[in-house]
C-alpha positions in Angstrom: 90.6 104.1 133.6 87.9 106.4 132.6 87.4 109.5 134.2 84.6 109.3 135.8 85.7 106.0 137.3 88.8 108.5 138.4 86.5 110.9 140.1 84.5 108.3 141.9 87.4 107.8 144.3 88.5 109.3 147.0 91.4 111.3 147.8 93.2 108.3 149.3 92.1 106.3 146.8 93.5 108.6 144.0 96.4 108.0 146.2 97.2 104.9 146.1 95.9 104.8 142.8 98.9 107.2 141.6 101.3 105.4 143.2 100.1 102.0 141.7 100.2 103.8 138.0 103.4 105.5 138.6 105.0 102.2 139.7 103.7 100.4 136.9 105.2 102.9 134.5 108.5 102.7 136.1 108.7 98.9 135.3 106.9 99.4 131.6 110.1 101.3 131.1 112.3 98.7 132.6 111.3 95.9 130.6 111.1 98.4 127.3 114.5 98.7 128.2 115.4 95.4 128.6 113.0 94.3 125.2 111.2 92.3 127.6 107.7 94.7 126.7 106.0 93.5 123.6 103.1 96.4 123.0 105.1 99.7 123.9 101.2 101.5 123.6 101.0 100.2 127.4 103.5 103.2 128.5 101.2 105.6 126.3 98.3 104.7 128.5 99.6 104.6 131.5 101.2 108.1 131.1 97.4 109.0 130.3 96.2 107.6 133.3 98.8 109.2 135.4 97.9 112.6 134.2 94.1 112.2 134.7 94.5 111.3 137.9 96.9 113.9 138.6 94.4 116.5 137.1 91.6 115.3 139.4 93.5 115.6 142.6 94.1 119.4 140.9 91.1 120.4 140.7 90.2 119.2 144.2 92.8 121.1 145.8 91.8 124.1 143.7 88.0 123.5 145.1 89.3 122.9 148.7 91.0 125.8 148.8 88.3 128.5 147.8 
């Protein structure tokens, strides 16, 4: 995702989009465990998007709260 994609949604969206990302990771890491996962790079974007989204919902608390 792109972050301006990221800061088109809305908080519940970013939600649900965190969860989603977070879960994916959590089976990237299962199937790198089991060598099921073929390109590893997945986990290194997925951690990315994670943390993008996680900044945006930052910096909306930090704007909400002022």
């Amino acid at each position: 995702m792109q972050i301006d994609e990221i800061r088109k949604l809305t908080d519940e969206e970013l939600q649900k989009s965190l969860e989603d990302s977070q879960r994916s990771l959590m089976n990237l890491k299962f199937r790198k465990a089991t060598m099921q996962l073929t390109n590893v790079v997945e986990i290194k974007s997925v951690r990315k998007d994670i943390a993008k989204i996680q900044t945006i919902i930052r910096q909306r608390q930090i704007l909400g709260s002022k």
